[in-house]
HTML snippet that shows the backbone in 3Dmol.js (N, CA, C, O; Angstrom):
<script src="https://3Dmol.org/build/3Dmol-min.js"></script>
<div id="view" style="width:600px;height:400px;position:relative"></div>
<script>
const pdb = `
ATOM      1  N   UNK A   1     -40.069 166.227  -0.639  1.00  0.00           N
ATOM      2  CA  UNK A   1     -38.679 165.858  -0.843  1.00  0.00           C
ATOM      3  C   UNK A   1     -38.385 165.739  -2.325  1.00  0.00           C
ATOM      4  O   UNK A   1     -39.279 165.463  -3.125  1.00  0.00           O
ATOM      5  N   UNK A   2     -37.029 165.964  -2.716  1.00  0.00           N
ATOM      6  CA  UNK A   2     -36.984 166.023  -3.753  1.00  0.00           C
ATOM      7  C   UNK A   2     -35.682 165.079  -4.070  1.00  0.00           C
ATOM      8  O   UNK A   2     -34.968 164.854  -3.092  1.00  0.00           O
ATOM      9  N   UNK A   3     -35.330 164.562  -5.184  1.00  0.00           N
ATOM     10  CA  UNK A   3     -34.014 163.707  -5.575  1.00  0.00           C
ATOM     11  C   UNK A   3     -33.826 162.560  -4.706  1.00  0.00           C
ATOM     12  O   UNK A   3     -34.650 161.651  -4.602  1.00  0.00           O
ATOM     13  N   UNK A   4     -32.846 162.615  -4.157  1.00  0.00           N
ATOM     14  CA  UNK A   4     -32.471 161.470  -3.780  1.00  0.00           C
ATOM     15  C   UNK A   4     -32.949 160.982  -2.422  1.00  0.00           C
ATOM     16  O   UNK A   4     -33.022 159.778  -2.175  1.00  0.00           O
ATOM     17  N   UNK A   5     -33.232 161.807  -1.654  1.00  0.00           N
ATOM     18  CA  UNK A   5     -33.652 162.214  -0.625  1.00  0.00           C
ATOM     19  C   UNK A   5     -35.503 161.418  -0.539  1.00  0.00           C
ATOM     20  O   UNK A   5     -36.042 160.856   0.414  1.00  0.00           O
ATOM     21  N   UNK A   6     -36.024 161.686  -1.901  1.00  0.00           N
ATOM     22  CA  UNK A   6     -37.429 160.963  -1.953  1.00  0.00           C
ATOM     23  C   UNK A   6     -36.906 159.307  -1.869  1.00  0.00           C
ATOM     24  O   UNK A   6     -37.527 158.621  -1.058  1.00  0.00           O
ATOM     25  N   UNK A   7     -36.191 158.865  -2.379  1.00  0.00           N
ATOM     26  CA  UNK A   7     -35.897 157.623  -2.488  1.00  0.00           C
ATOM     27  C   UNK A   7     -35.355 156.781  -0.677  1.00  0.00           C
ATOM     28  O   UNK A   7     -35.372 155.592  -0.361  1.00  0.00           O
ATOM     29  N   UNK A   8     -34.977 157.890   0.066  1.00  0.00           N
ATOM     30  CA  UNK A   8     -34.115 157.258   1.070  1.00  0.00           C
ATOM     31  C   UNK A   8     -35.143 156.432   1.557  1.00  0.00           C
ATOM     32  O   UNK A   8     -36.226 156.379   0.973  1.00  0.00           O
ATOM     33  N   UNK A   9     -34.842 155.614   2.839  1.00  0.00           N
ATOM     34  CA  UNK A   9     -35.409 154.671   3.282  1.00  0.00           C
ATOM     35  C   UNK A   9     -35.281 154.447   5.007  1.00  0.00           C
ATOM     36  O   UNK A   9     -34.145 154.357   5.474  1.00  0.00           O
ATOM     37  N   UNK A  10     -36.292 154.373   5.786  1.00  0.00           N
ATOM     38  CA  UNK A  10     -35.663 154.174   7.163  1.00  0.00           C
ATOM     39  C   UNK A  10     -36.072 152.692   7.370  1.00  0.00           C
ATOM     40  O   UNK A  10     -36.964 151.940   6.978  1.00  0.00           O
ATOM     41  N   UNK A  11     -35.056 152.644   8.122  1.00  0.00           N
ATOM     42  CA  UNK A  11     -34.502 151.052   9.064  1.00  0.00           C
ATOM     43  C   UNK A  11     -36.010 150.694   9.536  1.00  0.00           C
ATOM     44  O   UNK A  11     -36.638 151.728   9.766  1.00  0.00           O
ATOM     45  N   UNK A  12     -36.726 149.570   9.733  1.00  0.00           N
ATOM     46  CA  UNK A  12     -37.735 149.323  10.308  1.00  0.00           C
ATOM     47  C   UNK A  12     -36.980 148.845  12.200  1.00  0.00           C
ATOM     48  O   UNK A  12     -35.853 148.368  12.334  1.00  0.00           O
ATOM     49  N   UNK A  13     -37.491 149.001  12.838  1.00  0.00           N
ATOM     50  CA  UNK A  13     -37.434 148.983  14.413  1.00  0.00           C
ATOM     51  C   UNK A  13     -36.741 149.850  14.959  1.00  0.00           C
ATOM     52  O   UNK A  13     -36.761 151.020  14.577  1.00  0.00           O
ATOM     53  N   UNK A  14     -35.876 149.351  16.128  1.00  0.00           N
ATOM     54  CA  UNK A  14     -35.527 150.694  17.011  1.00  0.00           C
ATOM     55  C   UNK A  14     -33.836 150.491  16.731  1.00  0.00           C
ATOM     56  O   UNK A  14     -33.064 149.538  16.617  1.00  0.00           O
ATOM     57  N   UNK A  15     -33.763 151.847  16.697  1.00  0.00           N
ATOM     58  CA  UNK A  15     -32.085 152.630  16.749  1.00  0.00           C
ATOM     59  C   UNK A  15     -31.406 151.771  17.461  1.00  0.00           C
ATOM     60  O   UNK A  15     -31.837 151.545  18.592  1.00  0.00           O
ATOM     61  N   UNK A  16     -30.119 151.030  16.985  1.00  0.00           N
ATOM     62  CA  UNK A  16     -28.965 150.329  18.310  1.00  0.00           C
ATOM     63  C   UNK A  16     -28.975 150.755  19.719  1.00  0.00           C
ATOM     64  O   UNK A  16     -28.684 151.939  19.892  1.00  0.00           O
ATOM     65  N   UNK A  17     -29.203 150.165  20.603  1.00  0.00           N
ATOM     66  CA  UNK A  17     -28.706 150.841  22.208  1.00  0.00           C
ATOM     67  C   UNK A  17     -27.550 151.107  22.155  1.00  0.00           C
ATOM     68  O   UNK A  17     -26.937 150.073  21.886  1.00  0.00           O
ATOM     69  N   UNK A  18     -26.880 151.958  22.269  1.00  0.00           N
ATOM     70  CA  UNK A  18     -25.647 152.720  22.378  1.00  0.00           C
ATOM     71  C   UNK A  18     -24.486 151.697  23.720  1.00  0.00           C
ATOM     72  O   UNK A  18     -23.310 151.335  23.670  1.00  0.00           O
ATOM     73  N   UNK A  19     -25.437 151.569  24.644  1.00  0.00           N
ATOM     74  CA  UNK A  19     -24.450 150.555  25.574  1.00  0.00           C
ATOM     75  C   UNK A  19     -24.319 149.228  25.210  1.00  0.00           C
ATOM     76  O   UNK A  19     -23.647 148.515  25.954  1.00  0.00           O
ATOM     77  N   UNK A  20     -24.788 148.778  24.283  1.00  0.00           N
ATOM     78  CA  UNK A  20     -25.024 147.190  23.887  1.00  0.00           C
ATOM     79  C   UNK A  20     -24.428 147.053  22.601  1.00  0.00           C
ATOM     80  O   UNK A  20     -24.648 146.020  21.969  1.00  0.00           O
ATOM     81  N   UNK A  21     -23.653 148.013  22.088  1.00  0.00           N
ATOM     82  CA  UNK A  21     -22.916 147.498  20.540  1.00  0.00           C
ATOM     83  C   UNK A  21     -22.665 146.768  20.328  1.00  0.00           C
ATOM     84  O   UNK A  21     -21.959 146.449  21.285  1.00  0.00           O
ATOM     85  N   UNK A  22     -22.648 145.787  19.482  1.00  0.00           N
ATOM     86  CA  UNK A  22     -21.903 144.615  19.536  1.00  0.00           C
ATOM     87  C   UNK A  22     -20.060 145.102  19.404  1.00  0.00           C
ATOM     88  O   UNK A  22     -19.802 146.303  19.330  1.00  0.00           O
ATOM     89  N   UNK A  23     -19.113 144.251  19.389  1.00  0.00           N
ATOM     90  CA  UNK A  23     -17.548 144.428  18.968  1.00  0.00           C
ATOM     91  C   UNK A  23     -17.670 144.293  17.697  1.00  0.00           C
ATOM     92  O   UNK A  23     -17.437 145.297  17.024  1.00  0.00           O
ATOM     93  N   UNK A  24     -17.980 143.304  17.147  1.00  0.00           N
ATOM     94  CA  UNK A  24     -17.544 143.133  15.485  1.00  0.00           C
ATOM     95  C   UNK A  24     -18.699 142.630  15.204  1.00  0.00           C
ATOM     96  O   UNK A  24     -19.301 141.944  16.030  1.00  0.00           O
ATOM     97  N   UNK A  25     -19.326 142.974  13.636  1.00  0.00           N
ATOM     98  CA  UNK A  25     -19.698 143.280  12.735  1.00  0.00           C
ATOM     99  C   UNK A  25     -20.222 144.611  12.655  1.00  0.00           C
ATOM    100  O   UNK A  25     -19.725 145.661  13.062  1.00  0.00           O
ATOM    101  N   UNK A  26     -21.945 144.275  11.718  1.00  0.00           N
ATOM    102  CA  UNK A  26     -22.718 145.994  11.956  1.00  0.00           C
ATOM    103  C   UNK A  26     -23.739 146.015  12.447  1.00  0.00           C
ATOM    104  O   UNK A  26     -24.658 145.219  12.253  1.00  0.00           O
ATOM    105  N   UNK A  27     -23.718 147.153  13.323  1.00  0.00           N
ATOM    106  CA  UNK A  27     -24.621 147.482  14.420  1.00  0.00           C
ATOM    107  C   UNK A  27     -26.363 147.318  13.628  1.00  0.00           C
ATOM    108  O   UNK A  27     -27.416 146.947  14.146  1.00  0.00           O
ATOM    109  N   UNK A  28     -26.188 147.584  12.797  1.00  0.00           N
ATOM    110  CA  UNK A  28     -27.292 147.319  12.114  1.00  0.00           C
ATOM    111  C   UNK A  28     -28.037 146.396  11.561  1.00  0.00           C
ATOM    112  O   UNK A  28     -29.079 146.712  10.986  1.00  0.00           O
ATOM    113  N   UNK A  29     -27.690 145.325  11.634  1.00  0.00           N
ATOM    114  CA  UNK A  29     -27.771 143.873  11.284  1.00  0.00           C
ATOM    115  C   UNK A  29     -28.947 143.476  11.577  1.00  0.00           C
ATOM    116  O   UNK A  29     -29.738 143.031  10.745  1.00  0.00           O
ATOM    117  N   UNK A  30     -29.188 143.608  12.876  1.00  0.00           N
ATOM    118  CA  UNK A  30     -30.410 142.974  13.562  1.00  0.00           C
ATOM    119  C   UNK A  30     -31.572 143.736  12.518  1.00  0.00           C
ATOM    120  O   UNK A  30     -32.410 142.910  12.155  1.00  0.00           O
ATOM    121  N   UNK A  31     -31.805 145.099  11.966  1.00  0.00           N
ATOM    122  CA  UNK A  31     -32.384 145.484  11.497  1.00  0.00           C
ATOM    123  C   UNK A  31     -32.942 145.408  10.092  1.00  0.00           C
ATOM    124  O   UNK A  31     -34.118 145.461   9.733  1.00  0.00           O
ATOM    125  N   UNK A  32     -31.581 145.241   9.208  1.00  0.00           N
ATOM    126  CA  UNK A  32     -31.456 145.205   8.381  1.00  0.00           C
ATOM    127  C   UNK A  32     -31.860 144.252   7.179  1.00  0.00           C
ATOM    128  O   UNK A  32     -31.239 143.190   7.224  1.00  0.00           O
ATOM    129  N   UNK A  33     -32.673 144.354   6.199  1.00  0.00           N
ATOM    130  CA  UNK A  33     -33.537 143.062   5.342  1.00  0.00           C
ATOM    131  C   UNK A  33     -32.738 142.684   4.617  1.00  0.00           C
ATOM    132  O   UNK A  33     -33.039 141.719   3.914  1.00  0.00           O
ATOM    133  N   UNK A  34     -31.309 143.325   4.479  1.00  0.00           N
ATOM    134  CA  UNK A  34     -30.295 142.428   3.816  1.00  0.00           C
ATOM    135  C   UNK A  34     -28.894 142.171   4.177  1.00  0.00           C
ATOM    136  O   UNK A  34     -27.856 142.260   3.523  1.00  0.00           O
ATOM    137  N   UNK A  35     -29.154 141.808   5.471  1.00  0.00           N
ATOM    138  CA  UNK A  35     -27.899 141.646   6.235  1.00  0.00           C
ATOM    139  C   UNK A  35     -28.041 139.892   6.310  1.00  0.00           C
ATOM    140  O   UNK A  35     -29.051 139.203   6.455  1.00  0.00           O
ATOM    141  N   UNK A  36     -26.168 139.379   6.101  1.00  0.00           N
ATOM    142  CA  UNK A  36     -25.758 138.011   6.101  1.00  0.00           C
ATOM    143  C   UNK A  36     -24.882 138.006   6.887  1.00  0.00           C
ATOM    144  O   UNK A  36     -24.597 138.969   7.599  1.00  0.00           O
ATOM    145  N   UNK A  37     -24.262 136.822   6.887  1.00  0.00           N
ATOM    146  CA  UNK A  37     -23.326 136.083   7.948  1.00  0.00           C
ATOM    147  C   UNK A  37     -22.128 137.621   8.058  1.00  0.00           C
ATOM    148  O   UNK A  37     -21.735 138.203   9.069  1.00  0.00           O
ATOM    149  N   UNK A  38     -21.881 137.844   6.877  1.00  0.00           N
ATOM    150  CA  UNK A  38     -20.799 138.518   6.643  1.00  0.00           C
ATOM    151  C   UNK A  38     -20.973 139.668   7.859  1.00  0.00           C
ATOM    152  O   UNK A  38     -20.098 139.941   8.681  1.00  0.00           O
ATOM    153  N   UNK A  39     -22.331 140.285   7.780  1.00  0.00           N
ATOM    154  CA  UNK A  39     -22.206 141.854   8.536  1.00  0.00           C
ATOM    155  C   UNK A  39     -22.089 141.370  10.113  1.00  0.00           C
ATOM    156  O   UNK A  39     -21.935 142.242  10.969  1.00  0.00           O
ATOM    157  N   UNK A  40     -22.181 139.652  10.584  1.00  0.00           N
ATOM    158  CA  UNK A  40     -22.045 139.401  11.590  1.00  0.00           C
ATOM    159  C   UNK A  40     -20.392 139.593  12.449  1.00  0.00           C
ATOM    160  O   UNK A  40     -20.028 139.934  13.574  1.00  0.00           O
ATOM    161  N   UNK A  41     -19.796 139.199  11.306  1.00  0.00           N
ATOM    162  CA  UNK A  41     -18.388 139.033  11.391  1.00  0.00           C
ATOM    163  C   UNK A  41     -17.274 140.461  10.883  1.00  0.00           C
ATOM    164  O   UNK A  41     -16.061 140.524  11.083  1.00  0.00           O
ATOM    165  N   UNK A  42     -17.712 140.976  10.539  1.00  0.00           N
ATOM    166  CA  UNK A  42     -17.363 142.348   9.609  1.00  0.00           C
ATOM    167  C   UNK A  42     -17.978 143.539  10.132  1.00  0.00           C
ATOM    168  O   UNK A  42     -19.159 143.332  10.411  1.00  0.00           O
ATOM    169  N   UNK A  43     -17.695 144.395  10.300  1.00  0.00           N
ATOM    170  CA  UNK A  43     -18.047 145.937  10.559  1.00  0.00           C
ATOM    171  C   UNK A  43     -17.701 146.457   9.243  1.00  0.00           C
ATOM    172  O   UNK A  43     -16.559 146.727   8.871  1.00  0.00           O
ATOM    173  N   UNK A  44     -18.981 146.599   8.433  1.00  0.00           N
ATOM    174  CA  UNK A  44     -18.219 147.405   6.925  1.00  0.00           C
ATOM    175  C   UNK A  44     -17.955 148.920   6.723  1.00  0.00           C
ATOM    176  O   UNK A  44     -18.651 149.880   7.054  1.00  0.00           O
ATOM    177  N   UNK A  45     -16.718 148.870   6.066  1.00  0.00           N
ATOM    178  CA  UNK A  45     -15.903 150.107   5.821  1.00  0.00           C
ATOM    179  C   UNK A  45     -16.875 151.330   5.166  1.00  0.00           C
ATOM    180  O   UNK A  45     -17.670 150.840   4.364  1.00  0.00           O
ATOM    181  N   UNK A  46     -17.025 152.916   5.315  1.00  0.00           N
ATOM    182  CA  UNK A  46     -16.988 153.727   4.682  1.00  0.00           C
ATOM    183  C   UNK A  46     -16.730 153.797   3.747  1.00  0.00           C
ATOM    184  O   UNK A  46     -15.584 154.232   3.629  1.00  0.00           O
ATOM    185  N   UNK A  47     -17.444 153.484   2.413  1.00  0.00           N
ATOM    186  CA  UNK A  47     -17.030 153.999   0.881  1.00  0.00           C
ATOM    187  C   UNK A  47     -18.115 155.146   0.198  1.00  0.00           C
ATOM    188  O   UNK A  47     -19.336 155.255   0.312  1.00  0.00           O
ATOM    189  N   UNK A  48     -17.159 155.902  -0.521  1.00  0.00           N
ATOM    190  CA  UNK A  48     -17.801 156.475  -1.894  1.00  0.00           C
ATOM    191  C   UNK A  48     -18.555 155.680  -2.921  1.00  0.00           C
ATOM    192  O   UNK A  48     -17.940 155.255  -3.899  1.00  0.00           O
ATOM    193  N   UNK A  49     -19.830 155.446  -2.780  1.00  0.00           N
ATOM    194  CA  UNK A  49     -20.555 155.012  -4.107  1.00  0.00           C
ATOM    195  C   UNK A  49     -20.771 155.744  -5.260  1.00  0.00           C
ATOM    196  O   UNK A  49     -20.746 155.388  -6.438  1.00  0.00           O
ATOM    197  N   UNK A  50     -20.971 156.735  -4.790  1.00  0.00           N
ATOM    198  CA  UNK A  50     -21.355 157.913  -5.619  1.00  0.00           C
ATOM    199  C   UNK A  50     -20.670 158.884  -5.482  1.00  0.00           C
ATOM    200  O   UNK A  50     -19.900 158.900  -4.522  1.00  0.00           O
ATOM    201  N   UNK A  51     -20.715 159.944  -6.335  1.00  0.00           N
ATOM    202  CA  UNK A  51     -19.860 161.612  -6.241  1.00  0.00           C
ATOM    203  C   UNK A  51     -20.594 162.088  -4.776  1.00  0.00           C
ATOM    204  O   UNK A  51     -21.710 162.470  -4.423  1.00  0.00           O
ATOM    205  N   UNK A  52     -19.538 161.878  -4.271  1.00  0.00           N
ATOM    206  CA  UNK A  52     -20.148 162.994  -2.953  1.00  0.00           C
ATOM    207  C   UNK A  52     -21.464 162.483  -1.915  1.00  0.00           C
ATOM    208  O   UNK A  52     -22.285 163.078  -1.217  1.00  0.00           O
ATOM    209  N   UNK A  53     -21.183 161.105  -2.219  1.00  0.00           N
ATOM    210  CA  UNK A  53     -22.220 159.915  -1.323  1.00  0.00           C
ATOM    211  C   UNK A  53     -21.560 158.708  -0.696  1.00  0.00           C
ATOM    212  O   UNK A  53     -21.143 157.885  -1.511  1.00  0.00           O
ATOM    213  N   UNK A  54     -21.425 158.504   0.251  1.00  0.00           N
ATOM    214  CA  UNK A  54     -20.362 157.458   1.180  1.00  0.00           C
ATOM    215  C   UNK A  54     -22.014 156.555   1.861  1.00  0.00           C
ATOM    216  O   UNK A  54     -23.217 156.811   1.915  1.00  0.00           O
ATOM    217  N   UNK A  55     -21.201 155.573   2.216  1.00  0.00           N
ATOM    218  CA  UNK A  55     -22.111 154.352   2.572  1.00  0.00           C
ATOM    219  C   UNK A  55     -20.826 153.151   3.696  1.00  0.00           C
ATOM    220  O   UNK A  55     -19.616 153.013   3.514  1.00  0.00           O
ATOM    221  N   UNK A  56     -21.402 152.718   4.406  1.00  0.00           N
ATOM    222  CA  UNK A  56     -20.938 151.655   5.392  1.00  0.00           C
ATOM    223  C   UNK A  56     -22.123 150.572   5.121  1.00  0.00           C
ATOM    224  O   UNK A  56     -23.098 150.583   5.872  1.00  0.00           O
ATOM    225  N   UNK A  57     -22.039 149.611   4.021  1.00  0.00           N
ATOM    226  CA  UNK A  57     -22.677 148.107   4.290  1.00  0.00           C
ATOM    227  C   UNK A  57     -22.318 146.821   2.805  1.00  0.00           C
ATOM    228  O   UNK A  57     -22.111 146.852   1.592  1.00  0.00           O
ATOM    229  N   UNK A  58     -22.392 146.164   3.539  1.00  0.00           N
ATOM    230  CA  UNK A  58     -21.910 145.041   2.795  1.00  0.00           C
ATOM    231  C   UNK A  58     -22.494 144.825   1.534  1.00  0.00           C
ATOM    232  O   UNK A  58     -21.799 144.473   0.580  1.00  0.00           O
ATOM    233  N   UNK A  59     -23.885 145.030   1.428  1.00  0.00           N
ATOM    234  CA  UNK A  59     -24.656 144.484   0.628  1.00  0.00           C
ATOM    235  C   UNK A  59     -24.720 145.480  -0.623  1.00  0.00           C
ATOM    236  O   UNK A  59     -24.636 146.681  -0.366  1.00  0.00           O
ATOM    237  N   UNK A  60     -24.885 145.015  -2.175  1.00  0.00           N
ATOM    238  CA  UNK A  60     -24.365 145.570  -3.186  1.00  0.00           C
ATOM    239  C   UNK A  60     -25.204 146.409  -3.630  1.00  0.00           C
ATOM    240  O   UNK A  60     -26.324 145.934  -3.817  1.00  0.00           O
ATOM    241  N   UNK A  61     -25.100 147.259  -3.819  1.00  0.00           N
ATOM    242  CA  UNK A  61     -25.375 148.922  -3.925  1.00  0.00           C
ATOM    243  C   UNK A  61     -26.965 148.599  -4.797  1.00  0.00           C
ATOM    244  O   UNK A  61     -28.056 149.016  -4.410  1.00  0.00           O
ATOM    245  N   UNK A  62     -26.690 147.655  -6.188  1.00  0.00           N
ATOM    246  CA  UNK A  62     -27.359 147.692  -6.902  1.00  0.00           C
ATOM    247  C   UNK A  62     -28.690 146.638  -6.284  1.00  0.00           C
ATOM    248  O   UNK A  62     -29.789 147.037  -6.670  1.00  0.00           O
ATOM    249  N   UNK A  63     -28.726 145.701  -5.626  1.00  0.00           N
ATOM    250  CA  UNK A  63     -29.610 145.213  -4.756  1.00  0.00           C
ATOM    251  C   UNK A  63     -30.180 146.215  -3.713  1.00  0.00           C
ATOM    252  O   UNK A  63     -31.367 146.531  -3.642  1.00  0.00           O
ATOM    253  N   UNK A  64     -29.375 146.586  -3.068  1.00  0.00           N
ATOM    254  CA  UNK A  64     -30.718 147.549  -2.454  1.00  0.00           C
ATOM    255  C   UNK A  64     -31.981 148.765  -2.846  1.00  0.00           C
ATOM    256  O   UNK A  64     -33.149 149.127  -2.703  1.00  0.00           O
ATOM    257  N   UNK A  65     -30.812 148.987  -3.375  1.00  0.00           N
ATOM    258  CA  UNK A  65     -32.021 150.077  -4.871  1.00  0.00           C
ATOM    259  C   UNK A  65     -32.873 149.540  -5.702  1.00  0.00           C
ATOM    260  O   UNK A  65     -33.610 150.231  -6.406  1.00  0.00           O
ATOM    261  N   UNK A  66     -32.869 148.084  -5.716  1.00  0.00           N
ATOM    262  CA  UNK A  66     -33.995 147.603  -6.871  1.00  0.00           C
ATOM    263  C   UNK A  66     -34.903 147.187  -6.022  1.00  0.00           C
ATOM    264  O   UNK A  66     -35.877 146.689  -6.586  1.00  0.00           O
ATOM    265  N   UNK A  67     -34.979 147.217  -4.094  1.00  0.00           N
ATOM    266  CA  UNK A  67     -35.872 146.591  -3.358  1.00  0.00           C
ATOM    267  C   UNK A  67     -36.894 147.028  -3.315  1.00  0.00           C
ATOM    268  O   UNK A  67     -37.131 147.991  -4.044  1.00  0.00           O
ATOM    269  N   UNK A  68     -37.563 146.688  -2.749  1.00  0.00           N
ATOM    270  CA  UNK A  68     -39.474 147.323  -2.514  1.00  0.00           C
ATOM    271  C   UNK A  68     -38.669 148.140  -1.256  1.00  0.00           C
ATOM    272  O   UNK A  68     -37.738 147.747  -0.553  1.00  0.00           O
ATOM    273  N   UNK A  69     -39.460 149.539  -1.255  1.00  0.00           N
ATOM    274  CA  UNK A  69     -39.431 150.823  -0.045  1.00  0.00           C
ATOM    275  C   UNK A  69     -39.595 149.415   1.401  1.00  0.00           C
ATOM    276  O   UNK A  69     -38.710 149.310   2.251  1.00  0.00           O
ATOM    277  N   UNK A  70     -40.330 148.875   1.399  1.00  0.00           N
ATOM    278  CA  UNK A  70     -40.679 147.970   2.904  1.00  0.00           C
ATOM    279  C   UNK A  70     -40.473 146.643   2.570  1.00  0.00           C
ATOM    280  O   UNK A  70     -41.130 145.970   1.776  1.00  0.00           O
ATOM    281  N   UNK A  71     -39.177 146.196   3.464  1.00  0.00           N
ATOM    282  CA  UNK A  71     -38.861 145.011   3.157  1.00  0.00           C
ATOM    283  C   UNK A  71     -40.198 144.037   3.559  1.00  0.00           C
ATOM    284  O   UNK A  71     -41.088 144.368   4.343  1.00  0.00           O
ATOM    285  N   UNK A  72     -40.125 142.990   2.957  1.00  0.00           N
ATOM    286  CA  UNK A  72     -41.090 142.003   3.357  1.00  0.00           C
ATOM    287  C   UNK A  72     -40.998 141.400   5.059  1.00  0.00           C
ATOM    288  O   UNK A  72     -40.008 141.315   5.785  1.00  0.00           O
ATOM    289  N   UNK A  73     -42.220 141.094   5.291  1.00  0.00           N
ATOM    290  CA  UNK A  73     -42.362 141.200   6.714  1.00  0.00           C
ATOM    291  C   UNK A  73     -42.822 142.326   7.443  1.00  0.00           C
ATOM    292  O   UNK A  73     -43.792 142.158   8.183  1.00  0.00           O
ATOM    293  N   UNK A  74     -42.339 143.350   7.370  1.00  0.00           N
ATOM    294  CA  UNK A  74     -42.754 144.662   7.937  1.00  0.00           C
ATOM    295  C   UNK A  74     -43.900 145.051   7.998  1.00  0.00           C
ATOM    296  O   UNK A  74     -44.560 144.761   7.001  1.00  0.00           O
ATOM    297  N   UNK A  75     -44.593 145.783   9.032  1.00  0.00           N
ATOM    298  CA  UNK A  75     -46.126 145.773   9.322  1.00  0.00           C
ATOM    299  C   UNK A  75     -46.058 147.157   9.184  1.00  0.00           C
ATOM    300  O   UNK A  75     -47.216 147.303   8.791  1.00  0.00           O
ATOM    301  N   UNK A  76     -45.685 148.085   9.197  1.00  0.00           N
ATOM    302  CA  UNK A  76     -45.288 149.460   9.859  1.00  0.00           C
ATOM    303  C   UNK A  76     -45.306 149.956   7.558  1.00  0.00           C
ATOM    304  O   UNK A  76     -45.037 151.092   7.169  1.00  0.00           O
TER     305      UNK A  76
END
`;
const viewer = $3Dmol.createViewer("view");
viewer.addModel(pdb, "pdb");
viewer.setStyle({}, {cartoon: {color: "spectrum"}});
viewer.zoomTo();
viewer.render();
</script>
């Protein structure tokens, strides 16, 4: 892999059940090593971070990029 693509990152556990969404916030929450009250209550919007790079999550662009590849806790 090359660019940005080396950097991406996958979710540790399993994909949302599709019949069990929650209504409001993000589906991703349960997963997520930097999800707060907020993504409980909030479903976050689609934005442009970058030229020609969109993102849906609460948490600030520049915190997730400075994290370790495997959040703490993770065995996998």
């Amino acid at each position: 892999m090359t660019g940005d693509l080396a950097s991406a990152r996958a979710l540790p556990g399993r994909p949302p059940d599709l019949t069990t969404i929650p209504k409001t916030g993000c589906v991703f929450r349960e997963r997520c090593a930097f999800a707060t009250d907020v993504c409980t209550d909030s479903e976050p919007q689609l934005e442009e971070f970058r030229s020609g790079h969109r993102r849906a999550c609460h948490a600030d662009v520049a915190l997730v990029r400075s994290a370790p590849a495997t959040p703490k806790g993770d065995a996998s």
